[in-house]
Residue, then its C-alpha position, 0 to 999 in steps of 0.5 A: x467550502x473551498x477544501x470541498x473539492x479535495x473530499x474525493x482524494x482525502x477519503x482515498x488517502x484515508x482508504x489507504x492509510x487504513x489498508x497500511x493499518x491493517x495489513x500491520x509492520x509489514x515492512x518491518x517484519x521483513x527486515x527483522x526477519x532476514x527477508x530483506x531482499x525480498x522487501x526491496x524486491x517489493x518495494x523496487x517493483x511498487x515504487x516503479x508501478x507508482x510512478x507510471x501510475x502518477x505519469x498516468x494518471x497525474x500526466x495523461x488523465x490529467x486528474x491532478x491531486x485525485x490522480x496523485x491519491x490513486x496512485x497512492x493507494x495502488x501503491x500502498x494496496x499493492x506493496x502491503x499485499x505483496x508483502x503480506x503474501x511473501x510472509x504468509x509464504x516464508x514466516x507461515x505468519x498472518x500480520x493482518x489484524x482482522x477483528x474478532x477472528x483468532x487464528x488458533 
């Protein structure tokens, strides 16, 4: 009964374990592919907004561990659409897994 308080940001943290699931090795399709620097140009730009979304939501809201499970998922939605957009722009590649869709 205790752990019930914490349903709310586990279902976020699930939500957004499963975007990074689905939007596939996002990271590591960058680097593998030259693209670098424009993985850390994301990752720089994410990592900045999440932490302003933590002083934000952590520090001003003051929602504690809900807070904390947004920011994560703004974090992750943000990073893996970025990333997905900068492959689909230089590698004309779709690493997102959409089930029962071929792209032929």
């Amino acid at each position: 009964e205790e752990y019930m308080f914490h349903i709310g940001a586990f279902l976020i943290l699930l939500l957004a374990n499963f975007i990074d699931t689905t939007c596939g090795p996002v990271g590591y399709l960058l680097n593998m592919t030259g693209k670098e620097q424009s993985f850390v140009h994301i990752m720089i730009g994410t990592t900045m907004m999440r932490v302003i979304l933590l002083l934000v939501f952590v520090g001003y809201f003051q929602m504690g561990i809900l807070g904390a499970a947004l920011s994560h998922l703004g974090f992750t939605l943000l990073w893996n659409l970025l990333s997905l957009v900068t492959i689909r722009k230089h590698l004309n590649f779709q690493s997102l897994y959409i089930p029962f869709y071929s792209n032929k």
